[in-house]
C-alpha positions, 0 to 999 in steps of 0.5 A, a space after each residue: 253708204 254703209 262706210 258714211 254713215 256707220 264707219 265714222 264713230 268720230 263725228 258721233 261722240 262715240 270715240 270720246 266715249 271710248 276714250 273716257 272708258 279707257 282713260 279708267 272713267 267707269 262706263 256709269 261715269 262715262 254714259 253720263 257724259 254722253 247721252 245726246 251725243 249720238 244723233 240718231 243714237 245707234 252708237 248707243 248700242 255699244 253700251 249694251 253689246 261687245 259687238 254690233 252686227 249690221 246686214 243692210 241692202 238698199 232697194 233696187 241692188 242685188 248685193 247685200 252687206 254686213 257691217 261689224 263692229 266691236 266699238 273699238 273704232 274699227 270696224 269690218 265690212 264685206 258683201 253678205 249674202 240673202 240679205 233682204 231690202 232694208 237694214 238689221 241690227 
């Protein structure tokens, strides 16, 4: 579920956002352009932090999972241990 929901930055708008960055628009310019594109808007998080941290384990399983990205498109993902039932950002 992680990988649906978190691994995809192309159907939220934040792959256009890091495209404006890199193509010399300034971050102001950029967040303009996409406020409302996030749907839920957790993706917004990269425009205040370099990296995000993600540690989520669904009810009724015994692995955790951590998450971690740098918003450049890519991301990491790896079993985590002493995860509780829930999610942290």
């Amino acid at each position: 579920e992680l990988m649906e929901n978190l691994g995809t930055i192309a159907r939220s708008g934040s792959k256009a956002f890091l495209t404006e960055i890199s193509q010399g628009q300034t971050q102001s310019d950029a967040a303009k352009n996409i406020i409302g594109k996030f749907g839920v808007g957790f993706y917004s998080t990269f425009m205040v932090a370099d990296k995000v941290t993600v540690y989520s384990r669904k009810r009724g399983t015994d692995k955790g999972y951590c998450w971690l990205s740098g918003g450049d498109g890519s991301y990491q993902m790896s079993e985590a241990e002493g995860v509780d039932f829930g999610t942290k950002i």
